[in-house]
C-alpha positions as CSV (number, residue, x, y, z in Angstrom):
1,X,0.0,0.0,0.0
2,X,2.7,2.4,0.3
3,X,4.4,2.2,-3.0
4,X,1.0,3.0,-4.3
5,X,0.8,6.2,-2.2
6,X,4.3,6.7,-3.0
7,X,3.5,6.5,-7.1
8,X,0.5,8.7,-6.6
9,X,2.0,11.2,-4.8
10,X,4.6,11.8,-7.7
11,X,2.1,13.2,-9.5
12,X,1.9,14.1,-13.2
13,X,5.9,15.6,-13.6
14,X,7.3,11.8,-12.7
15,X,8.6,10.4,-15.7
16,X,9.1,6.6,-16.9
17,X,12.6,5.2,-17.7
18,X,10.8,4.7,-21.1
19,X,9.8,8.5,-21.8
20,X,13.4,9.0,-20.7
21,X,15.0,7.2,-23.2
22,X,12.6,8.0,-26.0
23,X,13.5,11.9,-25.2
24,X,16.8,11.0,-25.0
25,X,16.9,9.4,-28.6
26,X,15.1,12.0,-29.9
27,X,17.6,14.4,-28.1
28,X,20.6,12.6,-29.8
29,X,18.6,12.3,-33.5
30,X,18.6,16.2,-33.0
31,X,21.9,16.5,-32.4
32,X,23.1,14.3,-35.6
33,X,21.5,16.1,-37.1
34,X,22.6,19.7,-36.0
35,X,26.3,18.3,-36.4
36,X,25.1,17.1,-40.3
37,X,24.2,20.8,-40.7
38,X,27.5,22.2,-39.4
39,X,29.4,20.1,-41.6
40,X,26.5,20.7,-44.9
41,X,27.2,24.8,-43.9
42,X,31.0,24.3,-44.1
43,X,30.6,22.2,-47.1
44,X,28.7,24.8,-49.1
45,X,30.8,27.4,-47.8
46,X,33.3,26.1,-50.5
47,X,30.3,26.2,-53.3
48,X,29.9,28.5,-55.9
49,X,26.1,28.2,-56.2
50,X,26.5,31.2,-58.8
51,X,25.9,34.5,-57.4
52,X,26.3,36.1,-54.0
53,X,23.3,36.3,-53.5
54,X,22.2,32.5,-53.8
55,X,25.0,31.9,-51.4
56,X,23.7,33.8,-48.9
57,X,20.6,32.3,-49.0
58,X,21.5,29.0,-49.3
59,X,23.5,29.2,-45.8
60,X,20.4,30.9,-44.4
61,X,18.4,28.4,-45.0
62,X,21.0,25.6,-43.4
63,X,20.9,28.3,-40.6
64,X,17.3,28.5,-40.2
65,X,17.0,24.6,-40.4
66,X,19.8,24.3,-37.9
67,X,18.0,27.3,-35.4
68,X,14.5,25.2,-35.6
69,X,16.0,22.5,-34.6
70,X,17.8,24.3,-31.2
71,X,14.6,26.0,-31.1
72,X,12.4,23.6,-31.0
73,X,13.3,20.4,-29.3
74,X,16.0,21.6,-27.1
75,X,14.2,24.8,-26.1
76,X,11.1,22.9,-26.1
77,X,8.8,25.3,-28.3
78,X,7.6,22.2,-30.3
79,X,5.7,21.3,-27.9
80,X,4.5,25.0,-26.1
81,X,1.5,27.1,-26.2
82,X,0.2,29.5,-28.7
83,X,1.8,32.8,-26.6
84,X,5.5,31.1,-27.6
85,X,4.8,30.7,-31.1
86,X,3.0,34.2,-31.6
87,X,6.1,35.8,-29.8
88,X,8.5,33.5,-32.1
89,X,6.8,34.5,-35.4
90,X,6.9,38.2,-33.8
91,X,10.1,37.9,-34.1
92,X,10.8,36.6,-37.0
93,X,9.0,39.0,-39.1
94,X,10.5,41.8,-37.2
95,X,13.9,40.6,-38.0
96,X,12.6,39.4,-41.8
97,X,11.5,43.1,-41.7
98,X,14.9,44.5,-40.4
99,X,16.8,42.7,-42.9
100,X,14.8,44.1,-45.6
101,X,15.5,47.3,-44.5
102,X,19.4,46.6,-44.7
103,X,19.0,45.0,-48.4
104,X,17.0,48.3,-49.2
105,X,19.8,50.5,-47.9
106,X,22.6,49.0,-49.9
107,X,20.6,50.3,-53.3
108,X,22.3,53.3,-54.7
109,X,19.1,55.7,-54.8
110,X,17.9,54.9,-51.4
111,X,17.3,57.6,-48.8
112,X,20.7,56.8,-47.4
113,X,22.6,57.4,-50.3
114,X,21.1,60.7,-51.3
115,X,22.9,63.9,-51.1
């Protein structure tokens, strides 16, 4: 009778060796993978993919694969509530937003560059 008290009184945050490991696998899938994208960034860093500008956004996008990843399994917003994604895709338009401002400052007849 007291081990069943004892497993009751837990309550809901006591976790089974078997959610342990399956977080841990899905822990160390993660971080394969995050070491595959360090070694895909380097690898394309050596590419030509034809302009600049492709370049750039092809290591953005191994960048943004690689930050979803932290992101969401390690920081645990895969699995959060609607406030954490609203404040993440806040943010990401914001910064979409600032780095469209950047691009649109480098053009030669942009407020910047007028005299």
């Amino acid at each position: 009778m007291h081990e069943t008290a004892t497993a009751h009184s837990a309550g809901p945050d006591a976790h089974s060796v078997e959610e342990a490991k399956k977080h841990m696998r899905t822990y160390a899938i993660v971080g394969v993978a995050l070491i595959i994208g360090t070694i895909l960034t380097v690898w394309a860093s050596f590419i030509n993919f034809g302009s600049r500008e492709i370049n750039i956004v092809a290591a953005l996008l191994i960048a943004s694969t690689k930050g979803f990843l932290v992101a969401g399994f390690f920081m645990h917003l895969i699995s959060e509530k609607k406030l954490i994604y609203s404040l993440l895709g806040c943010t990401a338009f914001f910064f979409a937003a600032l780095m469209y401002l950047t691009v649109l400052s480098m053009q030669r007849d942009s407020i910047i560059h007028i005299q």
